[in-house]
DOROVEX-85331 format. One line per 8 residues: their letters; for each residue x, y, z of C-alpha. Coordinates in Angstrom, 3 decimals. Example, Ala and Ser with C-alpha at 12.3 -4.5 7.8 and 13.67 -1.06 7.14 Angstrom:
2
as	12.300:-4.500:7.800; 13.670:-1.060:7.140;
END
This chain:
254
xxxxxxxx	122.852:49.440:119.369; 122.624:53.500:119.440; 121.735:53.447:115.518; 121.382:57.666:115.681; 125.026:57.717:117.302; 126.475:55.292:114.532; 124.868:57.365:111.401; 126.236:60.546:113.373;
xxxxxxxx	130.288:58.832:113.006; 129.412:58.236:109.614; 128.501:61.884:108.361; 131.676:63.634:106.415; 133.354:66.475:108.733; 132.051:70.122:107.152; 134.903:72.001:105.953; 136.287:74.155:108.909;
xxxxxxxx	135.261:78.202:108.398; 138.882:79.039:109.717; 142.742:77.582:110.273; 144.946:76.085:108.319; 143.436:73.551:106.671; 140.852:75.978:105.225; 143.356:78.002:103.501; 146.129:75.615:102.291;
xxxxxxxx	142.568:74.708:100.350; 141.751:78.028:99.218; 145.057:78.630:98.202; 145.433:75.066:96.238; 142.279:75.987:94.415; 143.721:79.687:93.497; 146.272:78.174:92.544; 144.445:76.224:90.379;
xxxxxxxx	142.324:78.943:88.876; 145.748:80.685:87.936; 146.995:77.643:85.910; 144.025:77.812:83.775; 143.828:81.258:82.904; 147.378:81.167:82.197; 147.764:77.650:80.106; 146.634:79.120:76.842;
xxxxxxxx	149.336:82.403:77.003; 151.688:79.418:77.780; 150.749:76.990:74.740; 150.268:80.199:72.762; 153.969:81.378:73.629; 155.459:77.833:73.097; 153.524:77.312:69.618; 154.754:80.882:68.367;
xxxxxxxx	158.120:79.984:69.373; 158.371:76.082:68.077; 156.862:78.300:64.762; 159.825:80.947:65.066; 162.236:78.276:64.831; 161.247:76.317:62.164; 161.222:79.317:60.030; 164.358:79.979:60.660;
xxxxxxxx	166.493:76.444:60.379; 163.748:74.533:58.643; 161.394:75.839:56.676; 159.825:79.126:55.950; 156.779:80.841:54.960; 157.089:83.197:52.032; 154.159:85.694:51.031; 154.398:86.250:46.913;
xxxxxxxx	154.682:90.156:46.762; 154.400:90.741:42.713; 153.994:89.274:39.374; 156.999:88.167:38.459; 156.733:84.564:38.872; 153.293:84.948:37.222; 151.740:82.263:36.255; 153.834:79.888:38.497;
xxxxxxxx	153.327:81.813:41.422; 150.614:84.835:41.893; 149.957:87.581:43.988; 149.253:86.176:47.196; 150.426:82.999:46.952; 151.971:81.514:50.181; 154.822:79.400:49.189; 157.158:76.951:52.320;
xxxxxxxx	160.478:77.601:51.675; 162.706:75.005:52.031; 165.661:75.843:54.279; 167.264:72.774:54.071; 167.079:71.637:50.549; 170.914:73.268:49.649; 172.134:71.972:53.214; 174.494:69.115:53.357;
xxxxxxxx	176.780:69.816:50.369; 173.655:70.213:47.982; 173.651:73.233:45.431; 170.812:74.765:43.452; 169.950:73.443:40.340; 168.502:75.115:37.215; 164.783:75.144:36.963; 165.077:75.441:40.663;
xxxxxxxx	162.377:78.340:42.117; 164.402:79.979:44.973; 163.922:82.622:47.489; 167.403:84.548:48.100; 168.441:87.761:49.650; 169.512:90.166:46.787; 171.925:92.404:49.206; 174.931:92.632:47.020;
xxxxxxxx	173.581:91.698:43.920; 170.116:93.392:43.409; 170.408:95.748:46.292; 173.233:97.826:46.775; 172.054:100.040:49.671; 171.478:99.546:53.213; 167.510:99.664:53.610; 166.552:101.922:56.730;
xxxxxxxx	163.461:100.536:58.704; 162.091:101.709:61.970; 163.594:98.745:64.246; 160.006:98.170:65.934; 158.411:98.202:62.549; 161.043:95.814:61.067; 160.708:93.541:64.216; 156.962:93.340:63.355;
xxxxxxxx	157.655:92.721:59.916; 159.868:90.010:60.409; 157.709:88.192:62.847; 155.057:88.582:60.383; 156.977:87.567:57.363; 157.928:84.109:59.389; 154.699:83.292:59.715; 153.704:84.140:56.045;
xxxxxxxx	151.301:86.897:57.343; 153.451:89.711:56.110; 155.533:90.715:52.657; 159.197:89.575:53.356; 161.835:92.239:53.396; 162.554:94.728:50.634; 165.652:92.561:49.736; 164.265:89.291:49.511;
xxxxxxxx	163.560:87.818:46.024; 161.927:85.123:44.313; 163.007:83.772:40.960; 164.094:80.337:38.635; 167.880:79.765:38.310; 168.768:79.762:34.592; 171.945:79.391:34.943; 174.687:77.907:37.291;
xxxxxxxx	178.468:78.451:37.855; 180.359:78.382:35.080; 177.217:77.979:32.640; 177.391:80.421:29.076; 173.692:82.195:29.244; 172.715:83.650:25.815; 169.701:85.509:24.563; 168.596:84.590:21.995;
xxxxxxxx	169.135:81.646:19.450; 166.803:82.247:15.675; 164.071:80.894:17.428; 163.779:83.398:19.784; 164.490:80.629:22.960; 167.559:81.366:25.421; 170.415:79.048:25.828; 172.349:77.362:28.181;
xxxxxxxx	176.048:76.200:27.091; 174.832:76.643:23.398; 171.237:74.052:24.268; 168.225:75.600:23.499; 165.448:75.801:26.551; 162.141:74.931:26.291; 160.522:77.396:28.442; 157.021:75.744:28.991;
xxxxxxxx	156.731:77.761:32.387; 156.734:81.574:31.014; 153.489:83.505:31.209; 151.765:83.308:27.940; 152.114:85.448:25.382; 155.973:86.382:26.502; 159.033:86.007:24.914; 162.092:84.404:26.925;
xxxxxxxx	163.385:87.864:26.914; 163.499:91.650:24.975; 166.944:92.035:26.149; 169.746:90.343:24.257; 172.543:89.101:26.576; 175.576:86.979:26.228; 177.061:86.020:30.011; 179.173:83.362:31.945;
xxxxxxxx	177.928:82.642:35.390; 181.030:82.506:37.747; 181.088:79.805:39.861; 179.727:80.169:43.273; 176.923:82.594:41.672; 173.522:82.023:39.831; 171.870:83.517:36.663; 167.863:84.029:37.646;
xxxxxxxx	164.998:85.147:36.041; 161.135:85.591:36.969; 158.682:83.838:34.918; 156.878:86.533:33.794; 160.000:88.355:31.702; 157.861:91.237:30.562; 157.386:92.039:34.235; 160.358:90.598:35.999;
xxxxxxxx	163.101:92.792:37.512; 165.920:90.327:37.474; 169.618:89.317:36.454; 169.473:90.994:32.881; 168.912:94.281:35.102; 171.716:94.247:36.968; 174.225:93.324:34.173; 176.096:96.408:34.195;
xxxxxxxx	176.667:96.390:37.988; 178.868:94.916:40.458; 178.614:91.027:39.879; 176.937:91.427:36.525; 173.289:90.680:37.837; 174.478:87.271:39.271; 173.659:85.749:42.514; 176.091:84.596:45.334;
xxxxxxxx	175.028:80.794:46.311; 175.525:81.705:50.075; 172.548:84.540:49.557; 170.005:81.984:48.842; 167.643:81.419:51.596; 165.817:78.256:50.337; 163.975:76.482:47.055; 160.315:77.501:47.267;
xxxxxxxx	158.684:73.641:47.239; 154.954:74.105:47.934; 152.164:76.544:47.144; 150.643:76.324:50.628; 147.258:79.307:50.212; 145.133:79.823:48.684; 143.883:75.932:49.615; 143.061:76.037:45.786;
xxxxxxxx	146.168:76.587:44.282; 147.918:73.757:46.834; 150.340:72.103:44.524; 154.166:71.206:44.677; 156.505:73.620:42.456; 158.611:70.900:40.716; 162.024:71.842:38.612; 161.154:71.215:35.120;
xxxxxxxx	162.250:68.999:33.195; 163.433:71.183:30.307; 167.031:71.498:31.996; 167.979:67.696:31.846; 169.248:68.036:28.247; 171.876:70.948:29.085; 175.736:69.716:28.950; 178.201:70.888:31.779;
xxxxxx	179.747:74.112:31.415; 183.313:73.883:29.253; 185.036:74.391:32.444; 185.301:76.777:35.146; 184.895:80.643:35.216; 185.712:82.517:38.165;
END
């Protein structure tokens, strides 16, 4: 038996230097190479975009911009923004935290932004990196369609349909409010105010303007449901339970 002949079959072919076969390797292995240093743009790209729309139909990230909700919500805070909590027939309650656009009822100018900066912005704000816009808002509903809002009973406490509230939640040392007020909510519109009254810009500002410092229901964006960062602060923002006493409105106000 030629045992040098039979070791010689055995031995693997070396790769050919030239021809086809050499570079339909090469260019499998370029190939290759490419896939890699592209995956992570790819996954980064997909991730930012799965991100992007669950911001926008599910849930959002909101950046707290002020003190106003102080001590409920700081400076800082991250809150998630529930998008669908007032889908599906469901309306917001009082106690509620909510996040609405105040175009119409705060605002009543057109803001101008430089389009790239505002593109920025808003890619920022969806990922709870950056302030929202100018027009976005944060604040509790007080009061709902139809409901008589009045400031203030002997005690000093604000009422809903002539019940007293028990405003655990304000920032110590405030009063429910400095401003006296007397208003009906018409229906389809919300009565809100910040936590912190001594430093909250809200409905009792707007009373002498179009809509009488109400909010349309079709302006609000979401019910702010988690304190997300810092990690200490995590906690759920519940509706309080200082509401469940307050009768129906007499009937409807338009």
């Amino acid at each position: 038996m030629d045992t040098d002949a039979q070791l010689t079959e055995r031995d693997p072919s070396p790769a050919p230097d030239q021809g086809p076969e050499q570079r339909s390797r090469s260019a499998r292995f370029l190939t290759s190479v490419a896939r890699l240093r592209y995956r992570p743009v790819t996954l980064f790209a997909i991730c930012l975009a799965f991100l992007f729309l669950l911001s926008t139909f599910v849930a959002q990230p909101f950046l707290i911009p002020s003190t106003s909700m102080e001590n409920t919500l700081k400076v800082g805070d991250r809150v998630l923004v529930n998008k669908l909590a007032y889908r599906f027939g469901n309306q917001p309650r009082r106690g509620d935290v909510i996040v609405f656009d105040g175009m119409g009822s705060f605002v009543h100018r057109e803001q101008e932004e430089n389009p790239v900066t505002g593109l920025l912005r808003g890619a920022g704000s969806a990922l709870g990196l950056a302030p929202a816009a100018d027009t976005d808002y944060v604040k509790r509903v007080i009061g709902i369609g139809g409901d008589q809002v009045t400031c203030c009973d002997k005690r000093g406490r604000i009422e809903v349909n002539g019940e007293p509230v028990s405003e655990s939640y304000l920032y110590p040392g405030d009063a429910p409010s400095a401003v006296p007020f007397d208003t009906v909510v018409p229906v389809g519109k919300l009565w809100v105010m910040g936590d912190h009254r001594a430093r909250s810009s809200d409905s009792r500002d707007h009373l002498g303007e179009a809509g009488g410092g109400t909010v349309p229901v079709d302006r609000v964006i979401g019910r702010a449901d988690l304190i997300t960062w810092p990690f200490s602060r995590w906690r759920t923002i519940g509706t309080p339970r200082s509401f469940d006493g307050i009768p129906a409105a007499a009937g409807p106000h338009g």
